[in-house]
N, C-alpha and C positions, 0 to 999 in steps of 0.2 A: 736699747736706746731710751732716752729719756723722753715721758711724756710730757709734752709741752702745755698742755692746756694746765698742766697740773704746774708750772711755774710761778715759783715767788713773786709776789707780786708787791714788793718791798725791797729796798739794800742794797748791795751792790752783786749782779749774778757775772761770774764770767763762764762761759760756752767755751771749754777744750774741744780740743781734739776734732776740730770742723776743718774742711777743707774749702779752697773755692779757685776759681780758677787763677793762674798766671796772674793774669792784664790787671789783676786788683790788687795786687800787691807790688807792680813795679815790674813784673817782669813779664815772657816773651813766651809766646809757644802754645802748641796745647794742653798741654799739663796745668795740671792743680797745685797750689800749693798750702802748705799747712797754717790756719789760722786762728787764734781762740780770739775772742770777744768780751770782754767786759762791758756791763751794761748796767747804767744807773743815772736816774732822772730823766728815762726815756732817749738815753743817746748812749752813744759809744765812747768809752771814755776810758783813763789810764788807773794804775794804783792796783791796791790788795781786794782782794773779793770775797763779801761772807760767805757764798755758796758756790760751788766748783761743780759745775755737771758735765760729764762724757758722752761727747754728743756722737762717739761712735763713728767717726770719718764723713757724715755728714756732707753733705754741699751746702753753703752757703750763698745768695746772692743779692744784691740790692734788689728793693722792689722795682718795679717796672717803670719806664715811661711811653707812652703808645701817643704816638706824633704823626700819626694822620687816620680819623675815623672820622663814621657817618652817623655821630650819634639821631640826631633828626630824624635819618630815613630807618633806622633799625627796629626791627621786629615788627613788620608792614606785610610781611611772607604770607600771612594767612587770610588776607584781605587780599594782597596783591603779587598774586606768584608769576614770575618770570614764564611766561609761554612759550619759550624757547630756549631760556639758556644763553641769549645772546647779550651783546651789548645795544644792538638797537631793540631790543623788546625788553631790556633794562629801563633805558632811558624811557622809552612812553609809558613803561608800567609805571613808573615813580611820574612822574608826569602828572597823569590824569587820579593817582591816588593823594598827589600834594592838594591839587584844586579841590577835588574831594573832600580830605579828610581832615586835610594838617590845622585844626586848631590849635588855640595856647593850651588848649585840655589834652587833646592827644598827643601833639609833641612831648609837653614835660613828663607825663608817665612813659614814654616808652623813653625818653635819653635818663630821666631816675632808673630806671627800668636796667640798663645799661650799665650806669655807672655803678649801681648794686653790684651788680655781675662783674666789673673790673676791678670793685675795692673786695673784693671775698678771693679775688685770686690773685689779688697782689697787686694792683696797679697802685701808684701814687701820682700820677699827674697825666693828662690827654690835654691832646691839641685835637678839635671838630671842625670838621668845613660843616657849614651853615647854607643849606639852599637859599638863595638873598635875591633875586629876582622878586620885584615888588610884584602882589603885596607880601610877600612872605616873610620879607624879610623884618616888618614891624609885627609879625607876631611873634617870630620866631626869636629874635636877637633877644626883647626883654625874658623869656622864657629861660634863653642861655644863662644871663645875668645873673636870674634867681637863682637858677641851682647851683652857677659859681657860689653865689651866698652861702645857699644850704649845705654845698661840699666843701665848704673851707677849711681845710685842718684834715680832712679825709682824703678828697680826691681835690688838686690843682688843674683848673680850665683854662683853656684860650680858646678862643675862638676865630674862624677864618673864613671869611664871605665866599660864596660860588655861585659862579655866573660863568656865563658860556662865552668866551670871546669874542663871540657877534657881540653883545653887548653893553661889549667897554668901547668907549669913545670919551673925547675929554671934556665933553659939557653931557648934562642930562642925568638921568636915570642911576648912571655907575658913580657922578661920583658924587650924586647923595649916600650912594651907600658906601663910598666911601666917609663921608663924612659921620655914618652911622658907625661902621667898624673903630674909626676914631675916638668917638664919643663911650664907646663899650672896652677899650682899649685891646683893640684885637686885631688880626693879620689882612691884610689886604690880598685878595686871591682872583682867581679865574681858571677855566677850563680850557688848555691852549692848546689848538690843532690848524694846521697849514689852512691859510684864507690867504688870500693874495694880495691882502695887505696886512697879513699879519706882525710885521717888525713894528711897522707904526702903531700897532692897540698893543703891543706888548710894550714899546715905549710911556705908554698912555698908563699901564698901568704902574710902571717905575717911575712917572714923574710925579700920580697924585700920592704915591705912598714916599717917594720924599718929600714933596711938600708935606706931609702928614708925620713924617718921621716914622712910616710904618715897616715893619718887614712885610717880607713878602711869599707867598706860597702857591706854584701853581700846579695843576695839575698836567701833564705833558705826556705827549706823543703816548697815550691807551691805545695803542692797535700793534700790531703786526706788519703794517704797511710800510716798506721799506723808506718810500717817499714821503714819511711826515718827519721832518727834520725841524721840528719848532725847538728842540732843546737847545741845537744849535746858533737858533735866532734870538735866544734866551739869554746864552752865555755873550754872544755878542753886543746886545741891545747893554748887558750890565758892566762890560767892560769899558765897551764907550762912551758910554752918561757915565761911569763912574760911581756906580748906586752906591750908597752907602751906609746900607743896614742887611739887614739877614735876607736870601734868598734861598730857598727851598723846592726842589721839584719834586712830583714826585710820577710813579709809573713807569716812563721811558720805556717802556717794551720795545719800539720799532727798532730801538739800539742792535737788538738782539738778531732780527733779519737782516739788516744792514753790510756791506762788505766792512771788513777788518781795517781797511786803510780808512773809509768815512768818519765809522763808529772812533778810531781811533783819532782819529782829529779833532772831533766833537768832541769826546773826554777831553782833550789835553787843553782844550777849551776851559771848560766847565772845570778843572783843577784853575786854570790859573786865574777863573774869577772867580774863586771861593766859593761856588755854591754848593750845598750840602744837597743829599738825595735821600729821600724812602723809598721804599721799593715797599711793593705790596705782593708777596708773595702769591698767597690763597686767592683773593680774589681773579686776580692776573691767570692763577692757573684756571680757575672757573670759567671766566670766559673770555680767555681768548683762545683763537684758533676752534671754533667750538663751530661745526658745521654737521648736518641733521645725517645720521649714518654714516658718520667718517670722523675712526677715531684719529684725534686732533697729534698734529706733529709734534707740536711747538709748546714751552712751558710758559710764557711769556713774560717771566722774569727777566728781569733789566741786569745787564754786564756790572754783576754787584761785585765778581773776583779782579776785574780789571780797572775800578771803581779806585776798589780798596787799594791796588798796586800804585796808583796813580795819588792815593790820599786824600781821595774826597773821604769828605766827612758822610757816612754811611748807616743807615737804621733803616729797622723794618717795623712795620706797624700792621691793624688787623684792618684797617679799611671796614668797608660794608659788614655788615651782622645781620643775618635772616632778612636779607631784602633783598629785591631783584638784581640787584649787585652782584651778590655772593647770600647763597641760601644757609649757609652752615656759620660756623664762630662765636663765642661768647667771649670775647673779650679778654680771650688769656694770652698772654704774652708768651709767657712757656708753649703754649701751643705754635703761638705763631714763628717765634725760634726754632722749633725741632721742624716744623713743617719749611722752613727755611734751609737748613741744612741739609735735608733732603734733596729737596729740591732744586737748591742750587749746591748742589756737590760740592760742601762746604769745609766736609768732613773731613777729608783728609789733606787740607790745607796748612799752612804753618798755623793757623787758629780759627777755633771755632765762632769767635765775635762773638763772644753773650755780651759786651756792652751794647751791642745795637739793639738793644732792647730798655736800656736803662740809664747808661751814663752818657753815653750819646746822643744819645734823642735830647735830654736836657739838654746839654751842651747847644745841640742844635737850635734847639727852640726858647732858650733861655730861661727854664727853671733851674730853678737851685741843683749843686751836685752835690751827690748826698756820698761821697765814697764809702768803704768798710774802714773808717780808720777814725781815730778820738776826736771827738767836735760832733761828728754824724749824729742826726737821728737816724734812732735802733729802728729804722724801720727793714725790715728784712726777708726775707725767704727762705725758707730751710725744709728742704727736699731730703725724702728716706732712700739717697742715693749716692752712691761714691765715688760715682765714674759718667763721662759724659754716654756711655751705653746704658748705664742703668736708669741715668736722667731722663733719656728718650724715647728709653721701649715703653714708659708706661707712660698714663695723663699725668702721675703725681697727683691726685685728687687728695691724698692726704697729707700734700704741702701742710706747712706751715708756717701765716702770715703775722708775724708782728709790724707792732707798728706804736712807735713810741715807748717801744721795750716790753711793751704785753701782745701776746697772742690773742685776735681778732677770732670772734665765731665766724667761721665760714660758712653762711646761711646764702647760698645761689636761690633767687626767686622762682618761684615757680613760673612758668611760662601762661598757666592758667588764669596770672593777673589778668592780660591783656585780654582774655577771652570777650569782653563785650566790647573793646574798641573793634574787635573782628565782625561781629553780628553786625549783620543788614550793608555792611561794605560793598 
């Protein structure tokens, strides 16, 4: 096969004989189908090609889009390690190392830090929840801004406020910050779990993001507990205001405990008020059901097969990176797909979804769609693999990342950068 770093870097090149799956080309199933590419002035375009290369059956796929991460809290592991694994020794580890640590200094090198690691494996656009609980949120929010700046044309940002549902309320504290997310032009969010007035603050947070013209992104029912039914209060709260811009949940695990006739109510819910779902696989599996010498039942991925049957709009993302979240992940989307499939027995379904990693999530979140077809930027991925078995037994470490019709060095940072934001923590 052809080495790619060693590509024209002039003219018109078209790429024979690549495959990629079905869904990119119009059609249905789990199979691949046969693709070339012509590529010249960094997009995908039509006509004769001066150079012809045999890309050898190849996989092809767009590059990534990851629509819900923690850029903020990532790479904090070695300062601040989870002492249990749990979700309540999550939440006060990040806690007391935000008060602690979180300058505009340490923030911006660890989400650069981040976004390094996402653009060398292929991402082109992230949605971040933003810890915004003041004062955090005026360090943290101009710090997003800037690296929007500095990643423009590499990596596309949005950003998404978090705050805990206690919180919000419709005067005070939430909705300056809503009026901050506004101002940065980014998503209106919260952390939403059963309080006993929970319908009314989930209202509260659909009425300042239409007055704001905002979408919306929450985070929903993280547990295992049968009884946190917020997603349902969710779907209902935006059916009867009538919301009328994007909503997003994401997690839904309790779906997963739940009896069949509830769960299934709830879906049929949540289909007929248009809201889209991520699911976070990896973290979910990290820690939920996680109890001290008792290996855990439950995987606590959200009813993604029953999701899809129903037609919600569906994507997974990598959530937390090396923080008490979730200890492991750099930012690859391939990764988080194949750990996807696994684990939600994806495999031998009428399809595998690679768009929920790439054309979807834009969709969701409203970047640009960048399909495999003429008009596109060539930004692309191309795996030394022919088959969704041979995509998945290995990392693919020796992808290859174009982007604008040239193959990128994929230089992943050392982790070593961060070594003095860790000292004396």
């Amino acid at each position: 096969m052809h080495d790619f770093m060693a590509l024209p870097g002039a003219g018109r090149v078209r790429l024979e004989n690549l495959v990629t799956p079905a869904c990119y080309t119009g059609g249905s199933g789990p199979g691949f189908a046969p693709i070339a590419l012509t590529i010249a002035g960094g997009r995908i375009t039509e006509g004769p090609a001066d150079t012809h290369l045999d890309m050898g059956g190849r996989i092809v796929l767009p590059c990534g889009v990851d629509m819900h991460t923690h850029l903020d809290k990532g790479h904090i592991w070695q300062r601040a390690p989870n002492p249990d694994g749990t979700f309540a020794g999550a939440l006060e580890t990040v806690g007391a190392d935000r008060a602690a640590n979180w300058s505009a200094g340490d923030v911006r090198r660890r989400m650069d830090f981040s976004l390094r690691c996402a653009f060398a494996h292929g991402t082109r656009a992230i949605r971040t929840h933003l810890d915004s609980v003041p004062p955090q949120d005026e360090i943290t929010w101009p710090v997003f801004a800037e690296l929007r700046a500095d990643w423009a044309g590499r990596i596309e940002l949005q950003g998404v406020c978090l705050v805990g549902i206690e919180d919000v309320s419709a005067h005070g504290a939430y909705a300056r910050t809503a009026d901050l997310v506004q101002a940065h032009g980014g998503v209106l969010g919260a952390v939403a779990y059963p309080l006993p007035d929970i319908a009314e603050r989930v209202r509260f947070v659909l009425d300042m993001a239409q007055a704001r013209r905002l979408a919306v992104d929450f985070h929903v029912d993280e547990t295992l507990d049968p009884g946190s039914a917020v997603l349902r209060v969710i779907a209902e709260a935006v059916l009867e205001t009538g919301f009328a811009h994007r909503v997003v949940v994401g997690h839904c695990c309790s779906l997963s405990t739940q009896g069949e006739a509830e769960s299934a109510r709830t879906l049929d819910l949540v289909a007929e008020a248009g809201i889209s779902v991520v699911s976070l696989p990896m973290c979910n599996l990290y820690l939920q059901d996680r109890q001290a010498g008792r290996t855990p039942r439950y995987r606590g991925i959200t009813l993604v097969q029953e999701m899809a049957a129903r037609g919600i709009p569906l994507a997974f993302a990598s959530d937390n990176t090396r923080d008490p979240f979730y200890a492991y992940g750099d930012m690859d989307l391939l990764e988080v797909l194949r750990e996807a499939v696994r684990i939600g027995h994806l495999d031998h379904g009428k399809e595998l979804w690679p768009m929920t990693v790439n054309e979807t999530p834009a969709r969701i979140c409203g970047f640009a769609q960048q399909p495999l077809s003429p008009g596109a930027p060539a930004d692309l991925l191309l795996f030394n693999a022919r088959s969704w078995t041979e995509l998945f037994a290995r990392p693919q470490s020796d992808r290859i990342v174009m982007r604008a019709g040239r193959a990128i060095a994929r230089n992943l940072p050392s982790f070593a950068e961060l070594d003095d934001l860790m000292e004396g923590a």
